[in-house]
C-alpha positions as CSV (number, residue, x, y, z in Angstrom):
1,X,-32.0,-0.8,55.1
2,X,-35.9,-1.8,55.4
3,X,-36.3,-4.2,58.2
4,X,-37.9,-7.7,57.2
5,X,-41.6,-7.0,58.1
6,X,-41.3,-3.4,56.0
7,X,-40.2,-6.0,53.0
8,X,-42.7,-8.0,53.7
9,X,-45.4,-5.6,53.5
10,X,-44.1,-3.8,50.2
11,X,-44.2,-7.4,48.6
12,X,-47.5,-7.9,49.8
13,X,-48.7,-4.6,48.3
14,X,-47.2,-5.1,45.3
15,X,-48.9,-9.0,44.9
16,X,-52.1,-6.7,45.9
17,X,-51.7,-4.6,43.3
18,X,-50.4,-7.0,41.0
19,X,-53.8,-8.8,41.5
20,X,-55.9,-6.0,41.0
21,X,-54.1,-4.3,38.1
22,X,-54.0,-7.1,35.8
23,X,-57.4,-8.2,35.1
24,X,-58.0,-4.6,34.5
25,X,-55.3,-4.3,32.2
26,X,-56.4,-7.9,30.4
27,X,-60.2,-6.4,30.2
28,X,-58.3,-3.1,28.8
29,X,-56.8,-4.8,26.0
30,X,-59.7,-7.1,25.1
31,X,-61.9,-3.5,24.9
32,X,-63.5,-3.4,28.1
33,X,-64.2,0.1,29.4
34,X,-66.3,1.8,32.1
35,X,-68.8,4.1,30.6
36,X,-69.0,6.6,33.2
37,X,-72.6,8.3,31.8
38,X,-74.0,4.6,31.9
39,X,-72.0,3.5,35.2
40,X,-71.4,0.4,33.7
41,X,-68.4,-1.8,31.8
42,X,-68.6,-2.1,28.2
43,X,-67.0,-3.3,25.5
44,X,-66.2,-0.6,22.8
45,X,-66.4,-1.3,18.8
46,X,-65.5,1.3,16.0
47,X,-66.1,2.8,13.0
48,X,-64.0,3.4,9.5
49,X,-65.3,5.4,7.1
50,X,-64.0,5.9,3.4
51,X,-65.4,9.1,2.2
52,X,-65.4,10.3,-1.6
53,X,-63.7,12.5,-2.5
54,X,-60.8,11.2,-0.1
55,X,-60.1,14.9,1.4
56,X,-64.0,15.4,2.8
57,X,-64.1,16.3,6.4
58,X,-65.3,13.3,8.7
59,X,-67.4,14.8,11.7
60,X,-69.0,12.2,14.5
61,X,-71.6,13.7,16.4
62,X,-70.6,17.3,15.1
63,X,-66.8,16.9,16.3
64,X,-64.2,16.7,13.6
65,X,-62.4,14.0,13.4
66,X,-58.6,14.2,12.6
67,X,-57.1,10.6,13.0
68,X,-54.8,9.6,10.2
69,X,-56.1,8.0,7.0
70,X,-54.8,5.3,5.8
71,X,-55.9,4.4,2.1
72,X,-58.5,6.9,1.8
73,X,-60.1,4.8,5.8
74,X,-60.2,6.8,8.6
75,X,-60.5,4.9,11.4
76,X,-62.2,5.6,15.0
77,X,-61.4,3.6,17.7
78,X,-62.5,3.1,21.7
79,X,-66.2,3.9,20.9
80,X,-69.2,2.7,23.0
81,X,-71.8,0.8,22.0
82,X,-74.7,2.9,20.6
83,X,-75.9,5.3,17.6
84,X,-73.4,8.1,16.7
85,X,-74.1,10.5,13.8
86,X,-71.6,10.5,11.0
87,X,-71.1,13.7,8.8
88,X,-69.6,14.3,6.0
89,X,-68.7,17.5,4.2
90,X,-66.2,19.3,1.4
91,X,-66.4,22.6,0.0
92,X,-68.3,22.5,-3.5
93,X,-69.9,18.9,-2.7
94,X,-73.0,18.1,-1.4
95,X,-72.8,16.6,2.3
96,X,-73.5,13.2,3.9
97,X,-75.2,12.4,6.7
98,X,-76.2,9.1,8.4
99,X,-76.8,8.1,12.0
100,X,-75.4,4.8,12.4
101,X,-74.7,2.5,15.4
102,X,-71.6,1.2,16.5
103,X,-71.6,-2.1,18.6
104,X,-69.0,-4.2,20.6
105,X,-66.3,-5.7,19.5
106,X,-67.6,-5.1,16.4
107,X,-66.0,-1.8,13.4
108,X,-68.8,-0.3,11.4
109,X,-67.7,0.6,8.1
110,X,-69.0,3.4,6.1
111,X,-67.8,1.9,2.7
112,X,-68.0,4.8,-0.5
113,X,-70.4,7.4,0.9
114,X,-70.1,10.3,-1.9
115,X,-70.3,13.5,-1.6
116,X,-71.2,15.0,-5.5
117,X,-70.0,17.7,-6.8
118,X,-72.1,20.9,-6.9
119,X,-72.0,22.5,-10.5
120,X,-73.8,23.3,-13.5
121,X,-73.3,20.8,-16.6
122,X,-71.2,22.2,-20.4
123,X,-73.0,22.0,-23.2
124,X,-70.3,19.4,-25.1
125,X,-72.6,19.7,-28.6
126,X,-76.0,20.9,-29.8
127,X,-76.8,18.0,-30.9
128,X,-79.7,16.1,-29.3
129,X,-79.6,12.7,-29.6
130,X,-82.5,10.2,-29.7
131,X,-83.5,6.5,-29.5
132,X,-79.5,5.9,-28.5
133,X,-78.6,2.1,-27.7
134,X,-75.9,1.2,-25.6
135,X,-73.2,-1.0,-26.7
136,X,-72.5,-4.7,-25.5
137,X,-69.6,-4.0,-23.5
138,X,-70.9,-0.2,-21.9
139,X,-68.5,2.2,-23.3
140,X,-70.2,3.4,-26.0
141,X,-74.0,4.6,-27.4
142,X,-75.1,5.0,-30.8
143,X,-78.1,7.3,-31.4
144,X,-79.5,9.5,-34.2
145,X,-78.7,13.2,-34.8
146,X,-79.2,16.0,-37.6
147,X,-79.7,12.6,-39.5
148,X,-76.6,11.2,-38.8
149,X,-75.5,8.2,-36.0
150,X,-73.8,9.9,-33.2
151,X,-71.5,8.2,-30.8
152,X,-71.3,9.0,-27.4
153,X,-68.0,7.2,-26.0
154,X,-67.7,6.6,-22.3
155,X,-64.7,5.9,-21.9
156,X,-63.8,9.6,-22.3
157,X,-66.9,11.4,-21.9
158,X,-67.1,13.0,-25.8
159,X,-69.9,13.1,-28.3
160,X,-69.0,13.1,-31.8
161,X,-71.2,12.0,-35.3
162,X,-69.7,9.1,-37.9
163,X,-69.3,10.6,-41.1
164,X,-71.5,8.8,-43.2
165,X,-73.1,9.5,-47.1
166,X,-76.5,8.2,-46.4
167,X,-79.2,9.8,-43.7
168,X,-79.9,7.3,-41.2
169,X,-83.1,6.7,-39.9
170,X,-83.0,3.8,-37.4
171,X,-80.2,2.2,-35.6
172,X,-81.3,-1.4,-34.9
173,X,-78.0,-3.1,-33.2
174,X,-74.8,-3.7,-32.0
175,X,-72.5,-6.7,-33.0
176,X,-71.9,-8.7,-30.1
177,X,-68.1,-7.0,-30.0
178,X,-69.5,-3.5,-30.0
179,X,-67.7,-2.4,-33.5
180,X,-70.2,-2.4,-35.7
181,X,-73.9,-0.9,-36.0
182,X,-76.8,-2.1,-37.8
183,X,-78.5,0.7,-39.3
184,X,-81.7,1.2,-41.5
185,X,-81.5,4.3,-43.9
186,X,-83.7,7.0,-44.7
187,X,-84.4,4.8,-47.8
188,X,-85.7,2.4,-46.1
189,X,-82.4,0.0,-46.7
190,X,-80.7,-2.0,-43.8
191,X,-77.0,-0.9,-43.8
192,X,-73.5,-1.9,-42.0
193,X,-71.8,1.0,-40.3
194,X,-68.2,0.2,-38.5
195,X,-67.5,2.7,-35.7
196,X,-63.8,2.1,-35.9
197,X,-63.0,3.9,-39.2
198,X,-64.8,6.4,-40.6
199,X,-66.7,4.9,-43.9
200,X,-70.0,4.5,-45.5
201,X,-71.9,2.3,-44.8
202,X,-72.2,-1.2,-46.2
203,X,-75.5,-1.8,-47.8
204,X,-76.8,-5.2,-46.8
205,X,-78.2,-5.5,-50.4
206,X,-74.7,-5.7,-51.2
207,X,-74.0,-8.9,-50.0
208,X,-77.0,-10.5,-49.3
209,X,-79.5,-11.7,-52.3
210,X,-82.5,-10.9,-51.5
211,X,-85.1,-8.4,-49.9
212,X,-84.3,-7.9,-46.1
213,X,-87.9,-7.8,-44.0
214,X,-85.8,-7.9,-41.0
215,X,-82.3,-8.5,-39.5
216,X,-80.7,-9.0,-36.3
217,X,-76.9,-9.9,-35.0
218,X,-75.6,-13.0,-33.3
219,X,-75.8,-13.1,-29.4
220,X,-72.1,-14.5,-29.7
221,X,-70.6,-13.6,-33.0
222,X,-69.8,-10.7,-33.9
223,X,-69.9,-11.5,-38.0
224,X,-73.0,-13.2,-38.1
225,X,-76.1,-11.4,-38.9
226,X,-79.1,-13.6,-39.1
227,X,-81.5,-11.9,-42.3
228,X,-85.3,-12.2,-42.6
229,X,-86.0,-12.0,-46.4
230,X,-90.4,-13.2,-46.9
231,X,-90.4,-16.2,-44.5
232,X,-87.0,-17.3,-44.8
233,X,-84.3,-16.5,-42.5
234,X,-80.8,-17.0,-43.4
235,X,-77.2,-16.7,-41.8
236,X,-75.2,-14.0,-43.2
237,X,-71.6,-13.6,-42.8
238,X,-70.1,-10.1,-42.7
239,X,-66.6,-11.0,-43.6
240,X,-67.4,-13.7,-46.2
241,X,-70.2,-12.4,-47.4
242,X,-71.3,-16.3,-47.6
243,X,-75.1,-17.0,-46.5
244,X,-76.6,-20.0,-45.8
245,X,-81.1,-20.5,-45.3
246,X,-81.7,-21.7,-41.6
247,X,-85.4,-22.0,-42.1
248,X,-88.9,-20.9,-43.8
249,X,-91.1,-19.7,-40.9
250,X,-94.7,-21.4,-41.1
251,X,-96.5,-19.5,-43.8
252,X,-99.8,-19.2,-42.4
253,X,-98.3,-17.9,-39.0
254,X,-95.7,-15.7,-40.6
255,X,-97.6,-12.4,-39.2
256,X,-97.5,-13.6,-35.6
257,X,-93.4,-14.1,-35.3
258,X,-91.5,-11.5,-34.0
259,X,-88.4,-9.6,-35.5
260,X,-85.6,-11.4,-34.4
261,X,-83.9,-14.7,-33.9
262,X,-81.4,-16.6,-31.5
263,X,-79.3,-19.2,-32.5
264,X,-77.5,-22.0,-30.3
265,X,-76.2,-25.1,-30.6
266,X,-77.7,-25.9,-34.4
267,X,-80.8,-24.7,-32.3
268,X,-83.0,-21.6,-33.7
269,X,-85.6,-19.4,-31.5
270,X,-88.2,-17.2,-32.0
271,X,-90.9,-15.6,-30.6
272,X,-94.2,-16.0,-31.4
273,X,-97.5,-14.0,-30.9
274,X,-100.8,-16.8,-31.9
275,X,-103.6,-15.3,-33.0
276,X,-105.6,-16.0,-29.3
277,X,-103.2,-14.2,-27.6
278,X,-100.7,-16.3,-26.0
279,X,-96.8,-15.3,-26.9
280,X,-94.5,-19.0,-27.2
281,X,-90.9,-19.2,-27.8
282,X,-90.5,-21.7,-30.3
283,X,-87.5,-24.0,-31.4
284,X,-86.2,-25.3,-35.0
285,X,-83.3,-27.8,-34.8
286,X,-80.8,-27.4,-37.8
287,X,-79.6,-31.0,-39.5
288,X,-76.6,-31.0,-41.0
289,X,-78.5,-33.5,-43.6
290,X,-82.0,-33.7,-44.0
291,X,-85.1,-31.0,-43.3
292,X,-85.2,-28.7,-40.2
293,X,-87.4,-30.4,-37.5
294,X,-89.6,-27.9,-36.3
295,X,-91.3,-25.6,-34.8
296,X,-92.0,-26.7,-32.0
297,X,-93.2,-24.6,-29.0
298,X,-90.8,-25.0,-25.9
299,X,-92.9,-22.7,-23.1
300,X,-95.3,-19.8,-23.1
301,X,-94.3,-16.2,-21.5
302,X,-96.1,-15.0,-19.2
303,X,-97.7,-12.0,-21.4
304,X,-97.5,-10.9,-24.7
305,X,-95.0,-8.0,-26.1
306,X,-92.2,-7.4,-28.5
307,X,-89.6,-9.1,-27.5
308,X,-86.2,-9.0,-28.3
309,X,-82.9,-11.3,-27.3
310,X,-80.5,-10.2,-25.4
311,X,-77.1,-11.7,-24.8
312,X,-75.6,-11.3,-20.4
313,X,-72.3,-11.6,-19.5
314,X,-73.3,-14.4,-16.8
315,X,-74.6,-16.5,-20.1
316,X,-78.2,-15.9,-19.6
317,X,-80.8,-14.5,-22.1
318,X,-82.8,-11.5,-21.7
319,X,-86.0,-10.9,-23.4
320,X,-87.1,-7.8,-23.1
321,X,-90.7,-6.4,-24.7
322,X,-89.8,-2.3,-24.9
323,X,-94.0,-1.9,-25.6
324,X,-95.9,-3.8,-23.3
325,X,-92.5,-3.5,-20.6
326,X,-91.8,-7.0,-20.1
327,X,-88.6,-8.7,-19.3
328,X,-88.1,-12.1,-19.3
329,X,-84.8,-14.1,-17.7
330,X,-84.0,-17.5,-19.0
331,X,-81.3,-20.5,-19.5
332,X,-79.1,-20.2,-22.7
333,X,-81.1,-22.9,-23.2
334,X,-84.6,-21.9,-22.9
335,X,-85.2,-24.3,-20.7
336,X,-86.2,-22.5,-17.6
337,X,-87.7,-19.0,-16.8
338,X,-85.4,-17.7,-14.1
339,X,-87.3,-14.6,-13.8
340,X,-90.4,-12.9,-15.3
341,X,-91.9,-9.3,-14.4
342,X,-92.4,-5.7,-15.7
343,X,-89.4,-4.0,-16.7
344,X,-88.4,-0.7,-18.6
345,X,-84.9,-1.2,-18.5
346,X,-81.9,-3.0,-16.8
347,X,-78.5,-3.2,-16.3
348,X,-76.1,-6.0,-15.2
349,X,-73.9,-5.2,-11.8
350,X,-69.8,-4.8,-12.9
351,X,-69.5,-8.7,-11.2
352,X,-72.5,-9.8,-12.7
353,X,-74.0,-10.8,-9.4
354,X,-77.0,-9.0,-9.8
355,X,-79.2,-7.1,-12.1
356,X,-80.9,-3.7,-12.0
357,X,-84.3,-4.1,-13.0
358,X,-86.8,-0.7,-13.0
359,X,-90.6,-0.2,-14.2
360,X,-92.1,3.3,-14.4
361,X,-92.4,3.4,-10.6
362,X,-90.2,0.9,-8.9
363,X,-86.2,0.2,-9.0
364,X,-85.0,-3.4,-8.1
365,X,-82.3,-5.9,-7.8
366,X,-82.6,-9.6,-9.4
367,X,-79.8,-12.3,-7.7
368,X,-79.9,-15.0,-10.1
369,X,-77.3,-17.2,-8.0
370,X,-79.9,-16.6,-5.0
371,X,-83.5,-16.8,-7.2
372,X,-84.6,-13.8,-5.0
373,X,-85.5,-10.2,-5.9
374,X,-85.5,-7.1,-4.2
375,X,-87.5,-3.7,-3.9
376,X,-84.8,-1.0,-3.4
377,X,-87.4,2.1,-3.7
378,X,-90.3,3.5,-5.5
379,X,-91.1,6.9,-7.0
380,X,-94.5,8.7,-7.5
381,X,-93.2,10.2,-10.6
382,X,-92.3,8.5,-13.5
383,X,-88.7,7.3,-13.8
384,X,-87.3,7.4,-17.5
385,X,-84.1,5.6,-16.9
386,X,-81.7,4.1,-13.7
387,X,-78.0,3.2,-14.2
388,X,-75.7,2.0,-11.7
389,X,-72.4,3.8,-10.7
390,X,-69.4,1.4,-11.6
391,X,-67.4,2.0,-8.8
392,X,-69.9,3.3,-6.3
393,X,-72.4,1.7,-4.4
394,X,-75.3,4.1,-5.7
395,X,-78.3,4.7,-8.4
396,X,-78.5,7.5,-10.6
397,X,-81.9,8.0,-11.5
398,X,-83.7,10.5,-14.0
399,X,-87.4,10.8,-13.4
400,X,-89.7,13.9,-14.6
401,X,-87.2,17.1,-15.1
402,X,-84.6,15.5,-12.3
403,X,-81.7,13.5,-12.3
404,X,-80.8,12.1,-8.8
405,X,-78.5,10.1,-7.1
406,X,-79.5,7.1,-4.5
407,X,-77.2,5.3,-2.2
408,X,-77.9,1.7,-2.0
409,X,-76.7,1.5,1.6
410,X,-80.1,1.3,3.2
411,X,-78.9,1.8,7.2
412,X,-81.4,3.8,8.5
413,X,-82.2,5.7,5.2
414,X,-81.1,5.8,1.6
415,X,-79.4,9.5,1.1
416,X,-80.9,10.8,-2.1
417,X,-79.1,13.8,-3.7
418,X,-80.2,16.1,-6.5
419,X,-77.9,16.9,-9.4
420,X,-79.9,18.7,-12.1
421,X,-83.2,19.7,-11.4
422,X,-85.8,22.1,-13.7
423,X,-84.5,20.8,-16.8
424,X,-86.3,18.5,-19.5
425,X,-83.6,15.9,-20.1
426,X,-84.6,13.3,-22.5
427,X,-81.4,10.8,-21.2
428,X,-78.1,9.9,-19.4
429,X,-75.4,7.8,-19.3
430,X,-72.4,7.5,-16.7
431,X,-69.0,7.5,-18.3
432,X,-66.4,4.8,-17.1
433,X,-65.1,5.8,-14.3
434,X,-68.3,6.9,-12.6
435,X,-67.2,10.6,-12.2
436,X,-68.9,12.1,-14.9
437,X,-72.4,12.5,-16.6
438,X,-73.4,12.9,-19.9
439,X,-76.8,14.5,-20.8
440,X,-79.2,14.6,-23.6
441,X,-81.6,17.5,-23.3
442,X,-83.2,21.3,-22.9
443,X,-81.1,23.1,-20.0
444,X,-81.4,27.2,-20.0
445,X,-83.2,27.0,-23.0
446,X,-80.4,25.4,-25.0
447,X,-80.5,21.7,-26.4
448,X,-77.7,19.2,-26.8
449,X,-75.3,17.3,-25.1
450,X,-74.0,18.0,-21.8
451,X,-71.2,17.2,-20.0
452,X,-71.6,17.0,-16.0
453,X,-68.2,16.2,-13.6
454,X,-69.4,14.5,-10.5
455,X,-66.0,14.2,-9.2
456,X,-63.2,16.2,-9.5
C-alpha cells in the first residue's frame, strides 16, 4: 500500500498534468497546432474540392489525396495557413491546376472545377446551318439549311430539318412559347411554321388582309403577332385569325421607324431613327374609345442602330442593334435605361441574377439588382459568340478557328482550356445539360453539324 506522502505526490502529478494537458487539448479541438517548420502555433483551416467528373484524382502539392468523398466533396482537413497547389487529373480529360491559399479557421472550397473531355467531335449531319436564332426558353435553334429551317434541339443534342413545301429564306422569330417560327419565304411571303408537327407553313396572307412590310411577335403572347402593312400596324391573332389596327405611323417619318413593335399595358413602342441622327423610342397610348394619342418621344438611346425588342425572364426589355452592336437595358416600362453599352451578344444566367454581355473583344457580367458591371476578360482576336455553361461555373467561347472554355473562378488565374482548335466553325450552342457541344462548321475538310461530348 502507498504510504500518504507517495499519494500525495501521484495526486499532485496528476493535478499537474491535468493543468497542463487540458488547455492543449481545448486549443487541439478549437484547431490550434504547432507548425514545427514555422516554430510557431497556428490555427489550421481546409479545403473541399468538388471536381468534375466526380472520379478525377485530387493531388495537393503533387500528393494524392485519398480521403473519402462524400457527394462528389473531398474534404482536407488539419491544414496550415498558407498557399497549397491543387491538381486535378483523369485519364482522357484535360487537367486543373490552381494554387490557392488556405487560411484559419476558415475551408476553401474548390466549387465545379472541370476537367473536359479530350476527343474529336461526330459529324451529326452535313448540313451547315446559318443565321440560327435561339429560342425563348434555350432548348431549341432554328436556322436555314439546303433551303429548309433546321432545328437544332438541346435538350438532346440532335439536328434535324422541318419538312416544309416552300424554300425558306429568312427566319425572323420565335413566339414568346418557343413553338412557333416566323418565317419569310423564298417568295418573298411572311409565313407561320409550328415546330411541333410537321406541316406547311401558314401563309400570313392567309389570314391577314393586307400586304405585310413587316412583322414581329408579342414579347408575352405567344398568338399575337403584331403586322406592319404601309404605315399601319395591326394586332393579329394566330388562333382567331381576328385583327384589329393599333396605329398609322406618322407618314412623313415612316422611313425613319424601325421593324418592330412592343406592346404593354394599351401602350405601343417603337424605335425611331430622325433624319439628324438621333434614335428615340417613342410611345402611342391605345383608347378603348377615341383616337390613339401619340407619338410621343419618351427618351433618346444613346446611339443609333437597328434595334430590336427583346423579352428577359427577370421582366426587363432588351434592345439590341445587331449592326451598329448596341444593347440597351430598360424598365418594362421604358422608363429608365438600366444599362447601355456595346454588345454582340448576351445571355441571361439560369437564376437570372446576371447577364452575359460580350463585344468583339471583351466578355462581361451586368448585375441588374446591383446596377454594376463587370470586365471578366478580353481577347486580341475576335470573339464570334460566348455562352454560359448551365450547370458549371464557366464560359465557352469561340473566337477565330477556336472554341475555348474559361472558368469564371478568377483566384489567382482563370484556367482557359482548348477544345477544337484549327477548324473554321461558323457557331455553337451547349445542349441542356452542359455536357455536350454542338457545332456548325468546316472540320477535316468536311462541313456540317457536329456533335462534341464534354462529359462522359
Amino acid at each position: 500500500m502507498l504510504s500518504l506522502k507517495s499519494r500525495r505526490i501521484i495526486y499532485g502529478l496528476f493535478i499537474v498534468v491535468f493543468v497542463i494537458v487540458a488547455p492543449l487539448l481545448v486549443l487541439y479541438s478549437a484547431g490550434w497546432r504547432y507548425n514545427w517548420t514555422k516554430h510557431t502555433v497556428v490555427k489550421i483551416g481546409s479545403l473541399s474540392v468538388k471536381p468534375f467528373p466526380r472520379d478525377a484524382k485530387v493531388f495537393l502539392d503533387d500528393v494524392e489525396q485519398l480521403a473519402t468523398r462524400t457527394d462528389g466533396i473531398l474534404r482536407i482537413n488539419n491544414l496550415f495557413p498558407g498557399q497549397y497547389t491543387v491538381k486535378l487529373v483523369r485519364d482522357g480529360y484535360s487537367s486543373w491546376s490552381k494554387p490557392l491559399t488556405v487560411w484559419s479557421s476558415t475551408n476553401t472550397f474548390v466549387d465545379a472545377a472541370v476537367l473536359w473531355k479530350q476527343t474529336t467531335p461526330t459529324l451529326i449531319n452535313d448540313a451547315t446551318i446559318v443565321t440560327p436564332l435561339t429560342s425563348p426558353n434555350g432548348k431549341q435553334v432554328a436556322g436555314l439549311a439546303k433551303g429548309d429551317v433546321w432545328l437544332i434541339n438541346l435538350l438532346n443534342a440532335s439536328v434535324q430539318p422541318l419538312t416544309t413545301t416552300h424554300q425558306v429564306r429568312q427566319v425572323l422569330g420565335w413566339s414568346s412559347d418557343s413553338t412557333t417560327l416566323l418565317v419569310k419565304l423564298a417568295n418573298g411571303q411572311a409565313a407561320l411554321l409550328t415546330t411541333q408537327i410537321t406541316e406547311a407553313p401558314v401563309l400570313l396572307s392567309s389570314i391577314f388582309a393586307g400586304s405585310v412590310t413587316a412583322a414581329n411577335w408579342s414579347l408575352a403572347d405567344p398568338y399575337i403577332l403584331y403586322v406592319q402593312s404601309g404605315d399601319v400596324w395591326s394586332q393579329l391573332n394566330t388562333v382567331t385569325k381576328q385583327s384589329k389596327q393599333l396605329l398609322r405611323l406618322p407618314s412623313t417619318a415612316n422611313s425613319g421607324y424601325g421593324r418592330q413593335i412592343a406592346v404593354s399595358q394599351n401602350t405601343v413602342y417603337a424605335v425611331r431613327t430622325t433624319a439628324t441622327g438621333g434614335t428615340f423610342i417613342e410611345r402611342w397610348h391605345l383608347q378603348e374609345a377615341g383616337p390613339v394619342k401619340g407619338p410621343e418621344r419618351v427618351w433618346q438611346l444613346p446611339d443609333r442602330g437597328d434595334y430590336q425588342f427583346f423579352a428577359s425572364p427577370n421582366g426587363t426589355i432588351i434592345l439590341l442593334a445587331a449592326d451598329t452592336k448596341k444593347i440597351v437595358v430598360t424598365d418594362p416600362d421604358f422608363t429608365q435605361t438600366l444599362l447601355a453599352g456595346d454588345a454582340k451578344g448576351y445571355q441571361w444566367s439560369a437564376d437570372n441574377q446576371r447577364l452575359l454581355i460580350y463585344t468583339d473583344f471583351e466578355i462581361g457580367f451586368y448585375y441588374p439588382t446591383l446596377g454594376k458591371t463587370e470586365l471578366v476578360t478580353r481577347y486580341g482576336t475576335t470573339i464570334q459568340r460566348v455562352a454560359l455553361f448551365p450547370k458549371y461555373n464557366y464560359l465557352a467561347v469561340l473566337t477565330n478557328n477556336e472554341l475555348s472554355t474559361v472558368e469564371l473562378d478568377d483566384r489567382d488565374h482563370r484556367t482557359t482550356t482548348s477544345l477544337v482548335t484549327g477548324a473554321p466553325l461558323a457557331d455553337f450552342w451547349l445542349a441542356a445539360d452542359g455536357d455536350t457541344a454542338l457545332l456548325v462548321g468546316t472540320i477535316t475538310d468536311q462541313s456540317g453539324a457536329w456533335q462534341l461530348p464534354l462529359q462522359d
